[in-house]
mmCIF file of the N, C-alpha and C atoms, coordinates in Angstrom:
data_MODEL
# 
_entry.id   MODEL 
# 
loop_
_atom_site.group_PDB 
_atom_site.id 
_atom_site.type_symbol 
_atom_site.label_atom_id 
_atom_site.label_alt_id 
_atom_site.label_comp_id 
_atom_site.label_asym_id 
_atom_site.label_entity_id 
_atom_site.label_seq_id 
_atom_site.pdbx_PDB_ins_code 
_atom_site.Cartn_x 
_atom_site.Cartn_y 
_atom_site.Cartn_z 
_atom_site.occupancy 
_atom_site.B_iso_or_equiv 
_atom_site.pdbx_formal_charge 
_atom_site.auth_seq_id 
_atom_site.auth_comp_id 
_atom_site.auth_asym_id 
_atom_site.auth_atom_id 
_atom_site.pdbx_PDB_model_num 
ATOM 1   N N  . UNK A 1 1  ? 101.455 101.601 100.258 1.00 0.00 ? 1  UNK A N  1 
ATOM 2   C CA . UNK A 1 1  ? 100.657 101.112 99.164  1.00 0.00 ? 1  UNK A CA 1 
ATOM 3   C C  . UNK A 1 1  ? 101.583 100.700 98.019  1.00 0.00 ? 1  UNK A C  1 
ATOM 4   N N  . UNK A 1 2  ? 101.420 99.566  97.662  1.00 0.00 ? 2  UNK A N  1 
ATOM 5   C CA . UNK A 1 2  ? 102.426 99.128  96.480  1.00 0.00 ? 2  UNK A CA 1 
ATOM 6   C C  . UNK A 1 2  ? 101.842 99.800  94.984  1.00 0.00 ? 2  UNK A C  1 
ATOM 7   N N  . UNK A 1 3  ? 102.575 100.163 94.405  1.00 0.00 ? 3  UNK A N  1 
ATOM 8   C CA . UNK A 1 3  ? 102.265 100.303 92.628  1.00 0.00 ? 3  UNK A CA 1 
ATOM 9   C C  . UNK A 1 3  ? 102.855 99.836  91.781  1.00 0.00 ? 3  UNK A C  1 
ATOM 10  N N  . UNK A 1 4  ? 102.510 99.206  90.774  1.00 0.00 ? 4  UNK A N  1 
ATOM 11  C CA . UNK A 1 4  ? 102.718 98.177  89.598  1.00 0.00 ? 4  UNK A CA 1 
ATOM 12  C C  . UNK A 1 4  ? 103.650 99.277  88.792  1.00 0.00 ? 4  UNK A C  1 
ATOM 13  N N  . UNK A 1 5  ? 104.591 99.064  88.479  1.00 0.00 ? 5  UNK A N  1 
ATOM 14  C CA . UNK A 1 5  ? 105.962 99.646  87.998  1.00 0.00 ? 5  UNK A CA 1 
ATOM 15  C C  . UNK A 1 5  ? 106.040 99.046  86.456  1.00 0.00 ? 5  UNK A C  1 
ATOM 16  N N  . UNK A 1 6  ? 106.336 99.677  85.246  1.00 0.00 ? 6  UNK A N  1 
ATOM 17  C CA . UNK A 1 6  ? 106.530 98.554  84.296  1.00 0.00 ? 6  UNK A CA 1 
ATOM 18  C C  . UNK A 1 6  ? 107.831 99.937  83.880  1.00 0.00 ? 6  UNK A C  1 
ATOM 19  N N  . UNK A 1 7  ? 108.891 98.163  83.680  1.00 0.00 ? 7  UNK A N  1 
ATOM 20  C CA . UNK A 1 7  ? 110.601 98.943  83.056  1.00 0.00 ? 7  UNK A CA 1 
ATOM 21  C C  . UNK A 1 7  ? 110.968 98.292  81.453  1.00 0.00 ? 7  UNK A C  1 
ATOM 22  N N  . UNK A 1 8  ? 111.268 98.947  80.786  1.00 0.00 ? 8  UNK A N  1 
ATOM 23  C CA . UNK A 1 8  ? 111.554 98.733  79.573  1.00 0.00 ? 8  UNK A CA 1 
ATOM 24  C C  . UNK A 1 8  ? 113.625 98.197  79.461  1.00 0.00 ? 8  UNK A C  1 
ATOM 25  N N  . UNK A 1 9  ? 113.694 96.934  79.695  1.00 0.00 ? 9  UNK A N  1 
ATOM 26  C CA . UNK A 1 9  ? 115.194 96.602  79.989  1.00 0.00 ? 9  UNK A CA 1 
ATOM 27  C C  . UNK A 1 9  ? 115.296 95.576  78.882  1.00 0.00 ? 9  UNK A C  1 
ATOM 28  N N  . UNK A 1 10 ? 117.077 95.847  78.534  1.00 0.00 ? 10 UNK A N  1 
ATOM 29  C CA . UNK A 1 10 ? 117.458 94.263  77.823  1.00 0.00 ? 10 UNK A CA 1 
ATOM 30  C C  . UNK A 1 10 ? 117.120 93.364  78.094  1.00 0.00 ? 10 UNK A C  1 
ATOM 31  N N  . UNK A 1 11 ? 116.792 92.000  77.350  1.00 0.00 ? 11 UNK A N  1 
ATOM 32  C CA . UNK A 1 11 ? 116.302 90.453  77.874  1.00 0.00 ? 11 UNK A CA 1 
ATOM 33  C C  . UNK A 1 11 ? 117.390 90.143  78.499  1.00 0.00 ? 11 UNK A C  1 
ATOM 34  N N  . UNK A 1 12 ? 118.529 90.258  78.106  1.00 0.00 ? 12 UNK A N  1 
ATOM 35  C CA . UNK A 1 12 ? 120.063 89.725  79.079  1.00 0.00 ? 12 UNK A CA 1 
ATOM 36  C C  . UNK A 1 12 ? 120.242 90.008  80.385  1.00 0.00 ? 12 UNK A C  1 
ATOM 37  N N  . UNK A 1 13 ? 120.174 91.270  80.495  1.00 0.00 ? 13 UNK A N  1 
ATOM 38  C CA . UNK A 1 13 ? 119.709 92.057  81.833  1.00 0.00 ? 13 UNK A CA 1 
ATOM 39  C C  . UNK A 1 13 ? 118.808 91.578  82.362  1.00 0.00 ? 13 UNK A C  1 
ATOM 40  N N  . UNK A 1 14 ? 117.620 91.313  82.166  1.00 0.00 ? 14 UNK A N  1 
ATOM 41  C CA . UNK A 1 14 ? 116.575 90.992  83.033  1.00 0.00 ? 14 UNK A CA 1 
ATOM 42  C C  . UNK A 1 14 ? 116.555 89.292  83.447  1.00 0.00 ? 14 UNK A C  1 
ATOM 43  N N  . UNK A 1 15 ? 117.534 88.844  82.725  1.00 0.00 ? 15 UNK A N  1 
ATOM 44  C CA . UNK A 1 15 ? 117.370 87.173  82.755  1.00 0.00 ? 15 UNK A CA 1 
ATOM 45  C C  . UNK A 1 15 ? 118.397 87.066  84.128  1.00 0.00 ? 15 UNK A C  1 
ATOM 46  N N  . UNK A 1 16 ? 119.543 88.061  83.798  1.00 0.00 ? 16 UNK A N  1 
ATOM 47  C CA . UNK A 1 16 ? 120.755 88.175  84.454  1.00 0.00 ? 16 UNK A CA 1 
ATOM 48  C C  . UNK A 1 16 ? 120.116 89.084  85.879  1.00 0.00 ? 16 UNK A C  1 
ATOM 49  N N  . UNK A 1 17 ? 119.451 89.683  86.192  1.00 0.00 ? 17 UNK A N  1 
ATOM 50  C CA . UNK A 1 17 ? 119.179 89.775  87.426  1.00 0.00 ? 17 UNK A CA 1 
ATOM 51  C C  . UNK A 1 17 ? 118.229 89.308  87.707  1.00 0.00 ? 17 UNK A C  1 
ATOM 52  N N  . UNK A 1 18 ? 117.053 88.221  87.103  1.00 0.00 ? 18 UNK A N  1 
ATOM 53  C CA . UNK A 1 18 ? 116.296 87.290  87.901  1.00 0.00 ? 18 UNK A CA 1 
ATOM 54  C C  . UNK A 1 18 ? 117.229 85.946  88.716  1.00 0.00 ? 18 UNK A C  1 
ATOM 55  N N  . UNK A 1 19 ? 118.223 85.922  87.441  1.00 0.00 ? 19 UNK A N  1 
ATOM 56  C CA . UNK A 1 19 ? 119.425 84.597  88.226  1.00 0.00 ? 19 UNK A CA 1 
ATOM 57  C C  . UNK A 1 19 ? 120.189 85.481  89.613  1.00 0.00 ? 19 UNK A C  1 
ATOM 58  N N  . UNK A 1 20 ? 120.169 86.404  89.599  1.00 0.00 ? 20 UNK A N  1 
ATOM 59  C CA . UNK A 1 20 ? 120.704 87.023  90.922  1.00 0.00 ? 20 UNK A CA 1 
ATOM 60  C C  . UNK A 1 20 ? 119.644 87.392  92.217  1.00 0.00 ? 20 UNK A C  1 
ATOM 61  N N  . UNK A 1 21 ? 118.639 87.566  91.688  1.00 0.00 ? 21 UNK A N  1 
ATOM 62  C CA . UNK A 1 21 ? 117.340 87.696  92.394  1.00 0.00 ? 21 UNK A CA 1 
ATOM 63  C C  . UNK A 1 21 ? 117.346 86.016  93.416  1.00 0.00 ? 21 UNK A C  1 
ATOM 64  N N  . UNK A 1 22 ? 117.578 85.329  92.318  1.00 0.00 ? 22 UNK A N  1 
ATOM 65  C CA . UNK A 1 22 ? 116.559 83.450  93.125  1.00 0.00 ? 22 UNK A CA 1 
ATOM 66  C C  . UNK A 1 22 ? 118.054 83.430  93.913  1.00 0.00 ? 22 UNK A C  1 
ATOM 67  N N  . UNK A 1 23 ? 119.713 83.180  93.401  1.00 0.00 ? 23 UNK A N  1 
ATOM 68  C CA . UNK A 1 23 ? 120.684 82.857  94.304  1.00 0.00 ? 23 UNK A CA 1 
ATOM 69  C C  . UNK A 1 23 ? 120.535 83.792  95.570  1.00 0.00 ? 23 UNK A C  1 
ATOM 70  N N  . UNK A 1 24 ? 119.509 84.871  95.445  1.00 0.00 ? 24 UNK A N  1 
ATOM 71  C CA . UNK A 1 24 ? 119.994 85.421  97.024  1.00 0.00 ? 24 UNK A CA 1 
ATOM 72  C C  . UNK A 1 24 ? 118.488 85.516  97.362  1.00 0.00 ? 24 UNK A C  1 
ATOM 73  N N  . UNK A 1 25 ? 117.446 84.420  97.008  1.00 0.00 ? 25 UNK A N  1 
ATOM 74  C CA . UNK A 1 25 ? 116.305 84.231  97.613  1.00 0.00 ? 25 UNK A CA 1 
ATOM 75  C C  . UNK A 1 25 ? 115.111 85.663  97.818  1.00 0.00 ? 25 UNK A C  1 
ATOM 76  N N  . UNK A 1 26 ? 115.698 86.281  96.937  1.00 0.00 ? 26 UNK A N  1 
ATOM 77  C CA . UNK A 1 26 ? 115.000 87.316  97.012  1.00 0.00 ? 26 UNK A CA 1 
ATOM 78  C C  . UNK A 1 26 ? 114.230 87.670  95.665  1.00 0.00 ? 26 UNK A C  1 
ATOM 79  N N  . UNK A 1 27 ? 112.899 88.580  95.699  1.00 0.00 ? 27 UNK A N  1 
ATOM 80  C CA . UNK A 1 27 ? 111.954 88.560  94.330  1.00 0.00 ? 27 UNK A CA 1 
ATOM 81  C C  . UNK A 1 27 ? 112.867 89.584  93.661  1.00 0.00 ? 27 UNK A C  1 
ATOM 82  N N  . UNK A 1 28 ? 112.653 90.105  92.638  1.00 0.00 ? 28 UNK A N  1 
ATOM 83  C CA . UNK A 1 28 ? 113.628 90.959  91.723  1.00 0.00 ? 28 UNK A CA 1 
ATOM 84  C C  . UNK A 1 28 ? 112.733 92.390  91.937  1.00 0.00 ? 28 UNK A C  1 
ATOM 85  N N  . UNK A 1 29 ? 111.611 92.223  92.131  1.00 0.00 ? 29 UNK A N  1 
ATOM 86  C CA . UNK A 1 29 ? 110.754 93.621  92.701  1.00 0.00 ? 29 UNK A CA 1 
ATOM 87  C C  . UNK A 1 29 ? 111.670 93.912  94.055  1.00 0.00 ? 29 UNK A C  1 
ATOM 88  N N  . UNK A 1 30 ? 111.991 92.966  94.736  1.00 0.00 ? 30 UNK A N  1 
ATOM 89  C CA . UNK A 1 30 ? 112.698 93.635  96.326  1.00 0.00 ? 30 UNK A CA 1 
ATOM 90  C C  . UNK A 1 30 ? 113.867 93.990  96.087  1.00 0.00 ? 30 UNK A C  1 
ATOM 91  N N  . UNK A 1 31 ? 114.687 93.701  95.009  1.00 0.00 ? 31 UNK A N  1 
ATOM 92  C CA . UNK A 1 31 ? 115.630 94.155  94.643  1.00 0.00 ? 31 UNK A CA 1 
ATOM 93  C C  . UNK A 1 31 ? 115.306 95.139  94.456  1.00 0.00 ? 31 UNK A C  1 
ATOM 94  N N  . UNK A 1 32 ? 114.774 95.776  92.786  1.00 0.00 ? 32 UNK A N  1 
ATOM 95  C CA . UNK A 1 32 ? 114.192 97.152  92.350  1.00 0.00 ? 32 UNK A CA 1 
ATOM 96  C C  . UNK A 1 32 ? 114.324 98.090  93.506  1.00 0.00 ? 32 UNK A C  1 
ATOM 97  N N  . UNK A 1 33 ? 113.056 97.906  94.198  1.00 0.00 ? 33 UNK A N  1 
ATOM 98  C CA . UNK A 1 33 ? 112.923 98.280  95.077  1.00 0.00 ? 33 UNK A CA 1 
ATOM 99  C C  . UNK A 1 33 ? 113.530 98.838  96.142  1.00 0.00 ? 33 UNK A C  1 
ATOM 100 N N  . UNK A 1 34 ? 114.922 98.072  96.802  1.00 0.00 ? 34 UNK A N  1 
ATOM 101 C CA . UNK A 1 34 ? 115.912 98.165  97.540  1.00 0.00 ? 34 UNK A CA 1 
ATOM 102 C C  . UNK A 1 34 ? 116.720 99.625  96.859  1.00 0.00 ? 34 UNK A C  1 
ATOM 103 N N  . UNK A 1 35 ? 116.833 99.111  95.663  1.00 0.00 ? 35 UNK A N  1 
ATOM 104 C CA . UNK A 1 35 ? 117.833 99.874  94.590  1.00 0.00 ? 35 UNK A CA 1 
ATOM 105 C C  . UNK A 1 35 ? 117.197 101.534 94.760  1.00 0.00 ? 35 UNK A C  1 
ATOM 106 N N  . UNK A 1 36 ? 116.393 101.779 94.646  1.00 0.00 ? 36 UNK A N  1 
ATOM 107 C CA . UNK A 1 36 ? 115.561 102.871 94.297  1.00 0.00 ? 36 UNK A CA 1 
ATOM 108 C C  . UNK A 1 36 ? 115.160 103.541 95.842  1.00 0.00 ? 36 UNK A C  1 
ATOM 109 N N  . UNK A 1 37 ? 115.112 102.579 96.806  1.00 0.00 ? 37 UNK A N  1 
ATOM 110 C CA . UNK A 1 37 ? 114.926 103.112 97.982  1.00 0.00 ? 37 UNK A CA 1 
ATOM 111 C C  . UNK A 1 37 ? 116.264 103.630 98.501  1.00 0.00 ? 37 UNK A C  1 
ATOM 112 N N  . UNK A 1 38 ? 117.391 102.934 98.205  1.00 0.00 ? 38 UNK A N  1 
ATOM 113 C CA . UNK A 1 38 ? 118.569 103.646 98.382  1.00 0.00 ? 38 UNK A CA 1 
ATOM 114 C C  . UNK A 1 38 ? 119.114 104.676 97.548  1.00 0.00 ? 38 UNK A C  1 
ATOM 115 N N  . UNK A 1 39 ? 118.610 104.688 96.330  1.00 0.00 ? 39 UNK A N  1 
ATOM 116 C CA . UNK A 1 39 ? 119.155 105.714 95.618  1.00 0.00 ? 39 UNK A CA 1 
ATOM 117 C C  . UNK A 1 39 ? 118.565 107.145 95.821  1.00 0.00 ? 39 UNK A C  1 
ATOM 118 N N  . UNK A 1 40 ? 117.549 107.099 96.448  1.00 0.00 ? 40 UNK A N  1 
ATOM 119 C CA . UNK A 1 40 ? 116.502 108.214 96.697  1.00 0.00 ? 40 UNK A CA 1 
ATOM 120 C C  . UNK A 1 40 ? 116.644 109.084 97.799  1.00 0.00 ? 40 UNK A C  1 
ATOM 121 N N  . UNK A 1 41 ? 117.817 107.929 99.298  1.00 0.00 ? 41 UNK A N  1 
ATOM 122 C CA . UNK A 1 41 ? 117.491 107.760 100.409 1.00 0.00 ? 41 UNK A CA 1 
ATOM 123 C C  . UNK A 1 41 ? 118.562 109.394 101.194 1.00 0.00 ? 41 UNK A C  1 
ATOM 124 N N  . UNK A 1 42 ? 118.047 109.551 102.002 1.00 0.00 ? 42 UNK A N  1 
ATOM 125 C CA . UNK A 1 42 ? 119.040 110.907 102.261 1.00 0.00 ? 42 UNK A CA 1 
ATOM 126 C C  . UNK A 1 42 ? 120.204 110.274 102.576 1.00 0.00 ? 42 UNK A C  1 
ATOM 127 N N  . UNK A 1 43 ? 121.381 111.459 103.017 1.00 0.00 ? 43 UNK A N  1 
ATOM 128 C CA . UNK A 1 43 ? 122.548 110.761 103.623 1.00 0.00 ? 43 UNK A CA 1 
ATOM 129 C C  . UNK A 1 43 ? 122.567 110.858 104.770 1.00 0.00 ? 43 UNK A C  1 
ATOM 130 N N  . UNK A 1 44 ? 121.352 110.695 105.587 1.00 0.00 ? 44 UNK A N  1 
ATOM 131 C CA . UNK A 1 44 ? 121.929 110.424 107.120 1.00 0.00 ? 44 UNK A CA 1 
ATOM 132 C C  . UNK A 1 44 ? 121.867 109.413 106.838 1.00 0.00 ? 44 UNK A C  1 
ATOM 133 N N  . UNK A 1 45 ? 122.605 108.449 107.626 1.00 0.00 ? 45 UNK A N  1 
ATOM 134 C CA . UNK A 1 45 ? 122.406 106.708 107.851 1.00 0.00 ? 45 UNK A CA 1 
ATOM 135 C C  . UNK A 1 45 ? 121.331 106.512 108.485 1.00 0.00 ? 45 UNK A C  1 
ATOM 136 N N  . UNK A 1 46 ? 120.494 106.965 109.468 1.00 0.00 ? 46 UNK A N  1 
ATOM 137 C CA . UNK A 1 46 ? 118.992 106.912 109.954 1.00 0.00 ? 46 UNK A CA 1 
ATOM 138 C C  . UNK A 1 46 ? 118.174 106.444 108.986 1.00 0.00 ? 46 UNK A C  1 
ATOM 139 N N  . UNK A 1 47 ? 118.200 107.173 107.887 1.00 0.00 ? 47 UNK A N  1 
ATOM 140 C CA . UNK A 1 47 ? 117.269 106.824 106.198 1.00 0.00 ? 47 UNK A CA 1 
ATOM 141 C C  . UNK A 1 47 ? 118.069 106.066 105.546 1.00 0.00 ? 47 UNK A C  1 
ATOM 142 N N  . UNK A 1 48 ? 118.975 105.798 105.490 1.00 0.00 ? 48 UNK A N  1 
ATOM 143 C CA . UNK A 1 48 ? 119.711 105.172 104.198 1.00 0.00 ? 48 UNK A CA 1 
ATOM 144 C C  . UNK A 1 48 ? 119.098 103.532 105.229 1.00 0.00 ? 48 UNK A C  1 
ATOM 145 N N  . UNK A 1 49 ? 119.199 102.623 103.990 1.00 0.00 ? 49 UNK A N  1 
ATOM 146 C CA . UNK A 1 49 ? 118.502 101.229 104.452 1.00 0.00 ? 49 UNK A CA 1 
ATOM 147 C C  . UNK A 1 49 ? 119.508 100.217 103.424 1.00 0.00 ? 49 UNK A C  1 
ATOM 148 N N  . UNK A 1 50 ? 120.438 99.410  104.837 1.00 0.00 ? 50 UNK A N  1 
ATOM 149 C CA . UNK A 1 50 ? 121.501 98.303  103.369 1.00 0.00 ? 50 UNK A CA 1 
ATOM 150 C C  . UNK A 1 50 ? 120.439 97.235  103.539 1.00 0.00 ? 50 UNK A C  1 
ATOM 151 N N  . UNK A 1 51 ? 121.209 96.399  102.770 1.00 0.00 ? 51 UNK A N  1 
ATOM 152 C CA . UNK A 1 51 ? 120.689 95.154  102.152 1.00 0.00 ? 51 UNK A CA 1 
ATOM 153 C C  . UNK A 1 51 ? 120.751 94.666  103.714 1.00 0.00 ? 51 UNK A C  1 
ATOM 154 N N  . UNK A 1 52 ? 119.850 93.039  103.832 1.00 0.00 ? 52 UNK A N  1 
ATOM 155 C CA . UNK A 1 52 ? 120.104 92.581  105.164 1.00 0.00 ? 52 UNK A CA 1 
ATOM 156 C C  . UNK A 1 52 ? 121.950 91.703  105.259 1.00 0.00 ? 52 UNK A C  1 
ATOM 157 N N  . UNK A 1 53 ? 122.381 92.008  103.976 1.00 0.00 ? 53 UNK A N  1 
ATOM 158 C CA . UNK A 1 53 ? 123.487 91.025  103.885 1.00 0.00 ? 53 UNK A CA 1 
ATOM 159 C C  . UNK A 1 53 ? 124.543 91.873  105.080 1.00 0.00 ? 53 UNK A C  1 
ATOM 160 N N  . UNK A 1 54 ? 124.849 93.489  104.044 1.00 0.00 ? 54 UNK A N  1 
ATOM 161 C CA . UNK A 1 54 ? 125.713 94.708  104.521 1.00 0.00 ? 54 UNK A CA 1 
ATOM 162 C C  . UNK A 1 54 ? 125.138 94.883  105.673 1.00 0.00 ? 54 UNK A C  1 
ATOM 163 N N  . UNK A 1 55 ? 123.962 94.794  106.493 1.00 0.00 ? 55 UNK A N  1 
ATOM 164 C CA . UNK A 1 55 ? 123.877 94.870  107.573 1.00 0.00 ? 55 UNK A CA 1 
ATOM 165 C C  . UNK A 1 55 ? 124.437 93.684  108.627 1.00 0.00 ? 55 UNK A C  1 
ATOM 166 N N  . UNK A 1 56 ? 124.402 92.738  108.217 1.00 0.00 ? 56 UNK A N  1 
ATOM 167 C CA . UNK A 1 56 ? 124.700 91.648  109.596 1.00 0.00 ? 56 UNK A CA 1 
ATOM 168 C C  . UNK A 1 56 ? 126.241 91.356  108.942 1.00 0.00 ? 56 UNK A C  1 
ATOM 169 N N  . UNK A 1 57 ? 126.831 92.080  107.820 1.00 0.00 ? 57 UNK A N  1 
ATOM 170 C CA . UNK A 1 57 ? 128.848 92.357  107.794 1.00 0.00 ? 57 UNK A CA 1 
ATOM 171 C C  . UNK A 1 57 ? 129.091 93.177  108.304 1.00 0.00 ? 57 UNK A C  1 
ATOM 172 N N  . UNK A 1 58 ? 128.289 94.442  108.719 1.00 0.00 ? 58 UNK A N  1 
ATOM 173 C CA . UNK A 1 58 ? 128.463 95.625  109.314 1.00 0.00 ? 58 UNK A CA 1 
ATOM 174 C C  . UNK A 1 58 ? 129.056 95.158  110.589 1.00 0.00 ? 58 UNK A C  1 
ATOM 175 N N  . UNK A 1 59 ? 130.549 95.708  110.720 1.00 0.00 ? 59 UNK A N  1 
ATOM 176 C CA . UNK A 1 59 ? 131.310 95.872  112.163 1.00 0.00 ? 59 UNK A CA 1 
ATOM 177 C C  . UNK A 1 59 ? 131.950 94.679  112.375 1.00 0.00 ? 59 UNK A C  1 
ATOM 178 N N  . UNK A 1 60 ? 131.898 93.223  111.395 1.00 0.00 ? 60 UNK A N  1 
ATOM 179 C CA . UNK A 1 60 ? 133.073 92.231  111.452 1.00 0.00 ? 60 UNK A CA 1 
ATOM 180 C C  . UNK A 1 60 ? 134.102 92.414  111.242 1.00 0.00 ? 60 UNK A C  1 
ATOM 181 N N  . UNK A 1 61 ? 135.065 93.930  110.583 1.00 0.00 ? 61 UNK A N  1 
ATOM 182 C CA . UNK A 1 61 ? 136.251 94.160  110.588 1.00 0.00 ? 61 UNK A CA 1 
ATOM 183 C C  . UNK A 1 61 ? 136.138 95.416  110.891 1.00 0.00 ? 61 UNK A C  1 
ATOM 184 N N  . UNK A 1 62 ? 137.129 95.233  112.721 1.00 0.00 ? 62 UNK A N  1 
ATOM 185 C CA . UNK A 1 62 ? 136.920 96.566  113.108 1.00 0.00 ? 62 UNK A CA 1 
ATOM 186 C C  . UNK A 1 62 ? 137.924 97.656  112.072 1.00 0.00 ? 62 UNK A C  1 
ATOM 187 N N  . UNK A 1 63 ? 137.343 99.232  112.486 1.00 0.00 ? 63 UNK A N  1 
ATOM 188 C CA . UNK A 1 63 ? 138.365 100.142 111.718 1.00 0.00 ? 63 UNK A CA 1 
ATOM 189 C C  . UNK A 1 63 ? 139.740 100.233 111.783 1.00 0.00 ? 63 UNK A C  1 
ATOM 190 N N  . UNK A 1 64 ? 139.934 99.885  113.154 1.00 0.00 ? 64 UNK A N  1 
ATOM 191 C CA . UNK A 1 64 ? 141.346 99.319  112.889 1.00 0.00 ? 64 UNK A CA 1 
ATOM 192 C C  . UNK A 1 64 ? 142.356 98.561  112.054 1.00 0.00 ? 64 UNK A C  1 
ATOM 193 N N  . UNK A 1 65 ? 141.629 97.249  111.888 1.00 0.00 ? 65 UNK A N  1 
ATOM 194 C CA . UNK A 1 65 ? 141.954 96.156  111.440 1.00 0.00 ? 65 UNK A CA 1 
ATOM 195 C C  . UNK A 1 65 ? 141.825 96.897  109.065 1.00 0.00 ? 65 UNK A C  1 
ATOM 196 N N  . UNK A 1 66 ? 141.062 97.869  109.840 1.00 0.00 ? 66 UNK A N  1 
ATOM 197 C CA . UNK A 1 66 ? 140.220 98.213  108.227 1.00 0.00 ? 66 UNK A CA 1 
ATOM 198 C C  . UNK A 1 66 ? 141.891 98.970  107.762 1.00 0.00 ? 66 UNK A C  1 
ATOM 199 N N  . UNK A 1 67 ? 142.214 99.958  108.249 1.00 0.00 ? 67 UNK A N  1 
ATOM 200 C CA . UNK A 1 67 ? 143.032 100.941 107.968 1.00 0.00 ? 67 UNK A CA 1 
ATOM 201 C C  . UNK A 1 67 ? 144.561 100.343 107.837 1.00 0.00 ? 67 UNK A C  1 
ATOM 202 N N  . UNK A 1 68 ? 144.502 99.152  108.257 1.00 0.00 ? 68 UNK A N  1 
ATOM 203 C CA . UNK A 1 68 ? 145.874 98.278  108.233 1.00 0.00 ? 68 UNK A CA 1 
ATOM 204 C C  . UNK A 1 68 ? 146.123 96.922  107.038 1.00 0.00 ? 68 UNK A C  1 
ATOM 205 N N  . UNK A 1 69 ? 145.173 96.920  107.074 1.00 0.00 ? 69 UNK A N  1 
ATOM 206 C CA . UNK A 1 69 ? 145.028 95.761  105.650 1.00 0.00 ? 69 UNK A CA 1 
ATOM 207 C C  . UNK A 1 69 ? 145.148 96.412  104.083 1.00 0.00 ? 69 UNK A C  1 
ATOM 208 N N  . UNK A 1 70 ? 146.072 95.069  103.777 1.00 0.00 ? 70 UNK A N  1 
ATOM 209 C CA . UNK A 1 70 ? 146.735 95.586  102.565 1.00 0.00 ? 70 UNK A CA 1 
ATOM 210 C C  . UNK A 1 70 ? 146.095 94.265  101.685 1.00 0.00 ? 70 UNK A C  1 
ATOM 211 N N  . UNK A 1 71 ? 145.613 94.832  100.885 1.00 0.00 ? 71 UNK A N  1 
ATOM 212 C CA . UNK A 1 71 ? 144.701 93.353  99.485  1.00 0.00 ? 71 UNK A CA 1 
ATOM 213 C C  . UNK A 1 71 ? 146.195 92.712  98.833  1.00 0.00 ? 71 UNK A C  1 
ATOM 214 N N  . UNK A 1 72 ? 147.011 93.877  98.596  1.00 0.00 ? 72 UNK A N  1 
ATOM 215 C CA . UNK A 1 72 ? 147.884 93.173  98.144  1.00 0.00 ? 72 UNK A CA 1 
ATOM 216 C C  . UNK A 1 72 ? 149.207 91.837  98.590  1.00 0.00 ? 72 UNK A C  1 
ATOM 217 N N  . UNK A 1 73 ? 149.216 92.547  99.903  1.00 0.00 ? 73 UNK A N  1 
ATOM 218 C CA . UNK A 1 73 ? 149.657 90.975  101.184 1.00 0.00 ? 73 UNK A CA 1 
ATOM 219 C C  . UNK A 1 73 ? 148.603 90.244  101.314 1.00 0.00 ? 73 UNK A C  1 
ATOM 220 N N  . UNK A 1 74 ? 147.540 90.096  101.310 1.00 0.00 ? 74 UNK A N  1 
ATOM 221 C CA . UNK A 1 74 ? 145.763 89.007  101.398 1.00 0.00 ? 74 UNK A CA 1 
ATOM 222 C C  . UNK A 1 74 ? 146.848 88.258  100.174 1.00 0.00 ? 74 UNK A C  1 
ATOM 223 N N  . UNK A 1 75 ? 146.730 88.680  98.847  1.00 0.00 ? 75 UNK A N  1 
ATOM 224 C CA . UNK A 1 75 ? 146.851 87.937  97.849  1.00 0.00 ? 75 UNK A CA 1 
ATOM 225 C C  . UNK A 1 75 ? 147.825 87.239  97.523  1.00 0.00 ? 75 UNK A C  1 
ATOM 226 N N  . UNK A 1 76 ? 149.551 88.225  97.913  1.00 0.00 ? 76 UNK A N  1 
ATOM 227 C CA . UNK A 1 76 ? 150.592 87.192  98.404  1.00 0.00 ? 76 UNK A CA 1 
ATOM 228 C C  . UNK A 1 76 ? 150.327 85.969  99.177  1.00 0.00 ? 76 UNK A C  1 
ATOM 229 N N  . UNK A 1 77 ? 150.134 86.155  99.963  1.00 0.00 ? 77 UNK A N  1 
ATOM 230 C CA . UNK A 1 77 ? 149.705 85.277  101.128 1.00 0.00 ? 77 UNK A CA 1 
ATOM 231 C C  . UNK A 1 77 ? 149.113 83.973  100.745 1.00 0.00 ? 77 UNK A C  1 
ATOM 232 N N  . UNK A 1 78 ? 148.265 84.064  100.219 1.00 0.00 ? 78 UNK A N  1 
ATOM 233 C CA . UNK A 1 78 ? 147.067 83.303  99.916  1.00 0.00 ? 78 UNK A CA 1 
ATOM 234 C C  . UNK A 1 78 ? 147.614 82.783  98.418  1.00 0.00 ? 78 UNK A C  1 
ATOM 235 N N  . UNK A 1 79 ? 148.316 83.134  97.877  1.00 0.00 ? 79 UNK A N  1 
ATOM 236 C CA . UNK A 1 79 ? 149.130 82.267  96.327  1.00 0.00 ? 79 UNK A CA 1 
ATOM 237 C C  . UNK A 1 79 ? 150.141 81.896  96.287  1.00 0.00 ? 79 UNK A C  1 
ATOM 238 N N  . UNK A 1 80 ? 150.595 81.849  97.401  1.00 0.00 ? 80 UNK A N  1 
ATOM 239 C CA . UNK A 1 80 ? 152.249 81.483  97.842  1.00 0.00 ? 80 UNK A CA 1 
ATOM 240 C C  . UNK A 1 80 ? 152.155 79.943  97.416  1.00 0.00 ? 80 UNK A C  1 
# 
């Protein structure tokens, strides 16, 4: 059952996450929402619920690859 929520926020803030809301096609209630469902959510991963983004990045860099990468060679690299 949905319930009508009312939040008392800065106008900057709220302007600044409706512009983040429309670039990722999503309403700013599903945001809220998301936010609060994860913050609430236990720590098994069973309950915890990511975004659909962190879910379909989930497992493109295996742990391997995770534990060997250095940001600071990425950035050499890449400004050479």
């Amino acid at each position: 059952m949905e319930t009508k929520l009312t939040l008392k926020l800065d106008k900057t803030v709220i302007q600044s996450a409706k512009q983040y809301a429309h670039r990722r096609n999503r309403s700013l209630s599903g945001l809220v929402e998301d936010y609060f469902r994860n913050l609430v959510a236990s720590e098994d991963k069973q309950q915890f619920h990511y975004s659909p983004l962190v879910e379909e990045l989930s497992g493109v860099i295996s742990e391997k690859d995770l534990n060997n990468l250095s940001y600071t060679d990425y950035l050499e690299a890449k400004y050479e």
